[in-house]
Each structure stands twice: as structure tokens, then as C-alpha cells.
Backbone as JSON, one array per atom type, in Angstrom:
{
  "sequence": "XXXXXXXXXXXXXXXXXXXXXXXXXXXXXXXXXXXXXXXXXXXXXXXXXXXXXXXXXXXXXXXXXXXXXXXXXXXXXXXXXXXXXXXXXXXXXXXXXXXXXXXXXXXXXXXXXXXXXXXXXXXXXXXXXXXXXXXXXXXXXXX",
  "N": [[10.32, -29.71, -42.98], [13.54, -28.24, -41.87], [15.78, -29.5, -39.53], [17.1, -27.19, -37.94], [15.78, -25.05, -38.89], [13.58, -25.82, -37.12], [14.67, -25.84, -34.65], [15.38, -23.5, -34.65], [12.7, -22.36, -34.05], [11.58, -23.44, -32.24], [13.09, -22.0, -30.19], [12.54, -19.34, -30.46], [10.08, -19.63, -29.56], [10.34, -19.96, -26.85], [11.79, -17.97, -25.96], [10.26, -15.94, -25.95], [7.6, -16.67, -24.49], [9.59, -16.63, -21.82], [10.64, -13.94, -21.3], [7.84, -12.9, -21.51], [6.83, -13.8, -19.39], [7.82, -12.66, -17.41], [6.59, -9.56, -17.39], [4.86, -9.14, -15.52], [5.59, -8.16, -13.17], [5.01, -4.9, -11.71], [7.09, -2.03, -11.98], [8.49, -0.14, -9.28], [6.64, 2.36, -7.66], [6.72, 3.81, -5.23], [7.48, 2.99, -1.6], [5.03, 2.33, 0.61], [2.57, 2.14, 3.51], [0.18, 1.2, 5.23], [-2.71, 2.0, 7.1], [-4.58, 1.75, 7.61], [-7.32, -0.03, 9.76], [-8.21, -2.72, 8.43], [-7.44, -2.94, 4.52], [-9.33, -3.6, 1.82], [-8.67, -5.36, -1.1], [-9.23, -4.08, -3.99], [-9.48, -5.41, -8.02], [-9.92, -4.0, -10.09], [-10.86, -0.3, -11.31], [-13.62, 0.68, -10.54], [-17.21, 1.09, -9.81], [-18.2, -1.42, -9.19], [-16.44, -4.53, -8.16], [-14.31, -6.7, -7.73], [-12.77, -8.37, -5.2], [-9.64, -8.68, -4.02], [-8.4, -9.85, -2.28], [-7.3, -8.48, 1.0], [-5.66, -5.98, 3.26], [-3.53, -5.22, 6.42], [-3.58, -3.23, 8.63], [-0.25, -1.66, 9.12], [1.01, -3.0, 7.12], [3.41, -3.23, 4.9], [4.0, -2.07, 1.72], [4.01, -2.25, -2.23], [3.99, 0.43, -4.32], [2.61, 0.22, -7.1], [1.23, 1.9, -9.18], [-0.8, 4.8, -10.19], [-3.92, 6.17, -10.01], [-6.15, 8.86, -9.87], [-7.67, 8.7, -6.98], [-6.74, 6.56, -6.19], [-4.79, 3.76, -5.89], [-2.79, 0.86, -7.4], [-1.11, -1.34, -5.19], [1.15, -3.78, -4.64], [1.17, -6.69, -2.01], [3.52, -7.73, -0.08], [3.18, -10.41, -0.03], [2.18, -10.7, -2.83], [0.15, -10.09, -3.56], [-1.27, -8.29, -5.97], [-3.33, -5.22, -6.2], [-6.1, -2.36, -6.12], [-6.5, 0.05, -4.3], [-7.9, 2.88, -2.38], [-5.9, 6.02, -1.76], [-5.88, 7.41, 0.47], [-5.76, 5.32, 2.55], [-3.36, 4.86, 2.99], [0.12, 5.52, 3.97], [2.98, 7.07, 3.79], [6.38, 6.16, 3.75], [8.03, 7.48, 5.44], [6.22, 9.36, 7.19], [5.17, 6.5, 8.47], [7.25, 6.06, 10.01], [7.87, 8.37, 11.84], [5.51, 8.02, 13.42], [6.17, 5.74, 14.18], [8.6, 6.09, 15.54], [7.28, 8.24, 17.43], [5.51, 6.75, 19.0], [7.42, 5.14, 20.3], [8.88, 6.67, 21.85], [6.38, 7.61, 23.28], [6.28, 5.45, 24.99], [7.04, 4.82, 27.47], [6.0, 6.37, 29.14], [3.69, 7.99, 31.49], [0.74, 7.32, 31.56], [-2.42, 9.87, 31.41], [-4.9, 9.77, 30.95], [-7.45, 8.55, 29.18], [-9.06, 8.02, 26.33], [-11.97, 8.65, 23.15], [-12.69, 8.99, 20.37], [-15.73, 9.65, 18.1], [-16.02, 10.19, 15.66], [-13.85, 11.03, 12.44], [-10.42, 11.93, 14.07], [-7.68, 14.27, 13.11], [-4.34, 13.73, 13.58], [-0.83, 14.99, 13.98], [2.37, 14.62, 12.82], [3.58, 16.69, 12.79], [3.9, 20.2, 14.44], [1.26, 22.34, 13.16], [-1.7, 23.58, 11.35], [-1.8, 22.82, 8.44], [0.02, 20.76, 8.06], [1.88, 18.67, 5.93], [2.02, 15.75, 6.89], [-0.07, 13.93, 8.14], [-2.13, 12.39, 9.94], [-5.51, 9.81, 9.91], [-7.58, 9.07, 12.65], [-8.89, 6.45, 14.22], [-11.09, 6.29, 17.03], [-8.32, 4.26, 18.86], [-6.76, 3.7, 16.37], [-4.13, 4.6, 14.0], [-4.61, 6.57, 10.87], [-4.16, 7.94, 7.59], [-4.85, 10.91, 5.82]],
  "CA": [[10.92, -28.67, -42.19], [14.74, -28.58, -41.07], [15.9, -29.5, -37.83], [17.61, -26.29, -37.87], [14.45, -24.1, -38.57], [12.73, -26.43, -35.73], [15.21, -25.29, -33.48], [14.93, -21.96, -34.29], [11.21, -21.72, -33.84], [11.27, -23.3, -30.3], [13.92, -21.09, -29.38], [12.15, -18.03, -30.31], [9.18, -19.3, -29.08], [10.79, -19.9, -25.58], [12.14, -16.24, -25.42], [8.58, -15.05, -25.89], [7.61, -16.65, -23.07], [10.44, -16.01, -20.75], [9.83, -12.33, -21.37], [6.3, -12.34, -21.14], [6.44, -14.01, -17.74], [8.36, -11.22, -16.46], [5.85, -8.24, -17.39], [3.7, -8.94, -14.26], [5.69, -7.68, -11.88], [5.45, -3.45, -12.77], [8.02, -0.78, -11.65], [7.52, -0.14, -8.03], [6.83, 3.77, -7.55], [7.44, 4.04, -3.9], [7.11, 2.32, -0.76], [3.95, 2.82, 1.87], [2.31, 1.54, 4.73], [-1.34, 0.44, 4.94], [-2.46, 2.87, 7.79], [-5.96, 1.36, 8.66], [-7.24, -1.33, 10.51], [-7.91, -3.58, 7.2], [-8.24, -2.74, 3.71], [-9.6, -4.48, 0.33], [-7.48, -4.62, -2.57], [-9.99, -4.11, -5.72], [-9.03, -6.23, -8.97], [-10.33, -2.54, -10.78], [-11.56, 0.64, -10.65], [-14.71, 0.51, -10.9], [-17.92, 0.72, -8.52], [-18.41, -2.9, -9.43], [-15.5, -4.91, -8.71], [-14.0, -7.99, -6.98], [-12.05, -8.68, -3.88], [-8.62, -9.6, -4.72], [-7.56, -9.61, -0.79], [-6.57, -7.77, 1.94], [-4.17, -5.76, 3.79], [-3.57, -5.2, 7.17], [-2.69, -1.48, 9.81], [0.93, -1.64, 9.37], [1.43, -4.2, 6.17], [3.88, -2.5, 3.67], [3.05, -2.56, 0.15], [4.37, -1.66, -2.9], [2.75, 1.11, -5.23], [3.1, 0.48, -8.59], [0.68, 2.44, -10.22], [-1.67, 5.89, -9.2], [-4.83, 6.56, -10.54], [-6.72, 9.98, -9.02], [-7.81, 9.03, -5.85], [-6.82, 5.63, -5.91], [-3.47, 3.07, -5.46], [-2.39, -0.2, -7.12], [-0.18, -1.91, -4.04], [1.18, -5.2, -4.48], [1.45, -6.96, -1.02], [4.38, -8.57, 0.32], [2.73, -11.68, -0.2], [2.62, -10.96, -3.99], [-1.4, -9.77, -4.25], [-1.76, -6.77, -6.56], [-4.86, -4.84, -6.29], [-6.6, -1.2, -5.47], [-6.77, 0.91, -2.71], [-7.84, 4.18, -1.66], [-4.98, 6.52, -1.22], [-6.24, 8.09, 2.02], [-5.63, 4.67, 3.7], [-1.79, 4.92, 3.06], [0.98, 6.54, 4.23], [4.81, 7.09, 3.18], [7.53, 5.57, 4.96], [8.73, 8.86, 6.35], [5.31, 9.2, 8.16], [4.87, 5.84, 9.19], [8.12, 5.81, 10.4], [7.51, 9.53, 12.63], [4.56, 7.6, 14.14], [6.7, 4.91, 14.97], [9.22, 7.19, 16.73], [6.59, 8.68, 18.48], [5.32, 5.9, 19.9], [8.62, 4.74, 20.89], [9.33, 7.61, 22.83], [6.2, 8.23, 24.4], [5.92, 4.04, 25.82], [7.05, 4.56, 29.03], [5.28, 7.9, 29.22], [2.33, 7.8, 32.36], [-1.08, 7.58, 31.08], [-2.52, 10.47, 31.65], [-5.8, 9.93, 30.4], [-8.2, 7.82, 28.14], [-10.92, 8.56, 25.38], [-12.03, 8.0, 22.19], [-13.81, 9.65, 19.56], [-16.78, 9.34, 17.45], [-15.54, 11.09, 14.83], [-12.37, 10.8, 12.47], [-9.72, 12.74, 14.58], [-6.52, 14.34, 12.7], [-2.87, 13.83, 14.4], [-0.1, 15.38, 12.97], [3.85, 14.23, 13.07], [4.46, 17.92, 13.33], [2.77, 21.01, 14.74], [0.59, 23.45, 12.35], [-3.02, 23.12, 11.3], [-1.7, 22.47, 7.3], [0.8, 19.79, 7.87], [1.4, 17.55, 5.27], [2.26, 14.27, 7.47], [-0.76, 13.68, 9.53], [-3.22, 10.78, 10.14], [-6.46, 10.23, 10.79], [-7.91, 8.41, 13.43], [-10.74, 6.15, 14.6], [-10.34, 5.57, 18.23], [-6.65, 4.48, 18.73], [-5.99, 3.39, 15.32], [-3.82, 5.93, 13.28], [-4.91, 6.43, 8.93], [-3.64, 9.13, 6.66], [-6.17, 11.77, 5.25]],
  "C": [[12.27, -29.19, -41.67], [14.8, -29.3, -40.18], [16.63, -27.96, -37.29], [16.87, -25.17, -37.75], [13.55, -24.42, -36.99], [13.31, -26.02, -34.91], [14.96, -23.78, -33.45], [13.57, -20.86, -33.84], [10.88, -22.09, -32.45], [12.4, -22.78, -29.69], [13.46, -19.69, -29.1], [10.88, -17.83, -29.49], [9.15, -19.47, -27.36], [11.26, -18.76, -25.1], [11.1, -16.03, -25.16], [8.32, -15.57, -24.54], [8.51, -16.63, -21.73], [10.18, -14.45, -20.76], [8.86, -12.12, -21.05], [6.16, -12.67, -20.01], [7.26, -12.97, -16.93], [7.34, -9.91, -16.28], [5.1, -8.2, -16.35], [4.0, -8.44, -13.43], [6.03, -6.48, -12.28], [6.43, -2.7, -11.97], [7.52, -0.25, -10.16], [8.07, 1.56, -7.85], [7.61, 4.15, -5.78], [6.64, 2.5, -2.86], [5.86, 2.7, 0.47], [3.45, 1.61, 2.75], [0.69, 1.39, 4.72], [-1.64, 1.07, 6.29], [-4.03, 3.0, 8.36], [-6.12, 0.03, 9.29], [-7.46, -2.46, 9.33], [-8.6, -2.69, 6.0], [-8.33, -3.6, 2.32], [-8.8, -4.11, -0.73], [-8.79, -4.99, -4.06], [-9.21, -4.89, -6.95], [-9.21, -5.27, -10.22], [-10.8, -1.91, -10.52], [-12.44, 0.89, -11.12], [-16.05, 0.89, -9.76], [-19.05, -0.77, -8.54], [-16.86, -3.09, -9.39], [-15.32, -6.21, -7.92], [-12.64, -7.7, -6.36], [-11.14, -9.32, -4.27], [-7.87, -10.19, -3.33], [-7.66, -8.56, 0.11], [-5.43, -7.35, 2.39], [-4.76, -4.97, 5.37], [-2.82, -3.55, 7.92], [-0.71, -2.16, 9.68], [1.61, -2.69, 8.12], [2.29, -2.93, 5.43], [4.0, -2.89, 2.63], [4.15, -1.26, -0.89], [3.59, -1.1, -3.73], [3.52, 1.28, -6.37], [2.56, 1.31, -9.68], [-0.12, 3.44, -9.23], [-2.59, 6.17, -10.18], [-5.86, 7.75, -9.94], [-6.59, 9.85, -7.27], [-6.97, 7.67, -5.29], [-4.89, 5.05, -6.56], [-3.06, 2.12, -6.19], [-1.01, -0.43, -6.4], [-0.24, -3.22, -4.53], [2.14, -5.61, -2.44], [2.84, -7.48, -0.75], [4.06, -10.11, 0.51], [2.44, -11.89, -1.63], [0.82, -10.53, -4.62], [-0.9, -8.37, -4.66], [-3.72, -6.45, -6.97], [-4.85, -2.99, -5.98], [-7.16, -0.88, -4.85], [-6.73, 2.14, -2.75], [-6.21, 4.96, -1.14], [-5.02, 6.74, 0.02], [-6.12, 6.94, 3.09], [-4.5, 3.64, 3.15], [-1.46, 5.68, 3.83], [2.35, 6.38, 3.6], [5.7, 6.35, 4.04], [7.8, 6.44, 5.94], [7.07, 9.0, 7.32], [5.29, 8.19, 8.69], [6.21, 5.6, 10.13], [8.43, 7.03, 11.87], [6.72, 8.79, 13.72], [4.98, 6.85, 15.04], [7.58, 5.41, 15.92], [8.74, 7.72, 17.89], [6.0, 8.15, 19.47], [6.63, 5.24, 20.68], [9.05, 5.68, 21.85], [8.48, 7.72, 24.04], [5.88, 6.61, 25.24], [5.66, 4.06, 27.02], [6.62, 5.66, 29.68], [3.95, 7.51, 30.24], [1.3, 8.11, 31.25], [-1.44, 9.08, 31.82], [-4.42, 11.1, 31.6], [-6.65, 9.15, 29.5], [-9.51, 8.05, 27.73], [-10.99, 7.73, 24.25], [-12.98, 8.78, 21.33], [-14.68, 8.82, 18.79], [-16.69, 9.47, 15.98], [-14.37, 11.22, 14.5], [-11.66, 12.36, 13.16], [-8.19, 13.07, 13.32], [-5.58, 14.07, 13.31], [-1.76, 13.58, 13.53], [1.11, 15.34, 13.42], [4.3, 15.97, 13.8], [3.53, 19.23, 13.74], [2.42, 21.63, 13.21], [-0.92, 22.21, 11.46], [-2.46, 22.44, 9.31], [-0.47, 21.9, 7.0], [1.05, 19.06, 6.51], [1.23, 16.14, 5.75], [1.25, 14.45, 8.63], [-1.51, 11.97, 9.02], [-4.69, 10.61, 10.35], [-6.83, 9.06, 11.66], [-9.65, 7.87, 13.7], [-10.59, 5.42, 16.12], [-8.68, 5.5, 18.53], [-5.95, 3.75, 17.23], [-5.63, 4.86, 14.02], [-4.32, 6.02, 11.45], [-4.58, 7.86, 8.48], [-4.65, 9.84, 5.57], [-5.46, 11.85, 3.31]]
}
């Protein structure tokens, strides 16, 4: 064999893998917010699967992929896995929420409860919002 062929075969075979180590990271659809108190990132969708991690009320995550009901998010720490849509939100909601809390801070108490039962609360009035949340106690999640 050459030295000329030899070069050309670990050159090509060094592209290949420079390329192929790129494909892992996929096309990021949008940006969201993680909008419960923790959730599991699945490794597939399945009702068998394995625990690839966690994510945390307020982590933002990228969604690279959508499957019916369900999410792959890769973390800001670089885990990709699946999650339940319903315990997302969008930027533009989580970002309403945050407003809202910002405004009402220095707002008197006026009152304290807690339900039993998930509660809705919605960025904007009317019963068929699209930007609401749901709730368990005082933590906000997106229906």
C-alpha cells in the first residue's frame, strides 16, 4: 500500500468521525421551562424505561424533539431525555409568571391556603386561556 493511499484512508476515516461526533447534539425546536417541582427525564418512550436524570421548577431546557404527549429536553447540563409536556411551559409564560410575581412581592398578604386538588391560574383572564398553569399548593405547572 502507498503512503499516499495511507494518507488518504486516515484522512477520510478522520472526517467520518468528526462528523459523526457532531450528530448528537439535534436542532433545538424551542426553548421551555420545567414548571414542576422535579421531573424525570426518560431515556424512551415506553412504559418501561430508565432514568436518565432530572430537572428541576424553573430549569430551562431545550426541546429538541415532540412526540404526542411527550418532550425530548436536553438540560443545560447536557442530559437529553423525556418528559411529559404538561410539565413545561414556553418562555412567554414562564416569563408572565415571573412578572407577576415581581409585581405582586411587595403586595400585603392577604390570605393563605392551599389546595388538595390541581388548581388552574391563568397569565390572563378567560376560562379558555391558552397560558395557564397548574398548581399543587404554591408551586405553579402548565396543563
Amino acid at each position: 500500500m502507498s503512503a499516499a493511499l495511507r494518507k488518504l484512508i486516515i484522512l477520510i476515516f478522520a472526517a467520518g468521525l468528526l462528523f459523526g461526533c457532531g450528530r448528537k447534539h439535534s436542532r433545538v425546536l424551542e426553548t421551555d421551562y420545567v414548571s414542576a417541582p422535579q421531573v424525570t427525564l426518560r431515556d424512551q418512550l415506553a412504559q418501561v424505561y430508565n432514568r436518565v436524570g432530572t430537572a428541576k421548577n424553573g430549569d430551562r431546557v431545550d426541546v429538541v424533539d415532540r412526540e404526542k404527549r411527550f418532550a425530548k429536553v436536553r438540560t443545560a447540563t447536557g442530559l437529553e431525555g423525556w418528559v411529559e409536556q404538561r410539565y413545561l411551559v414556553s418562555q412567554q409564560v414562564f416569563q408572565a409568571f415571573q412578572s407577576l410575581a415581581q409585581q405582586a412581592k411587595d403586595s400585603p398578604v392577604e390570605g393563605t391556603g392551599s389546595t388538595r386538588n390541581e388548581t388552574n391560574l391563568h397569565v390572563e383572564p378567560g376560562r379558555d386561556t391558552r397560558t395557564r398553569s397548574k398548581t399543587f399548593g404554591a408551586e405553579a405547572r402548565d396543563s
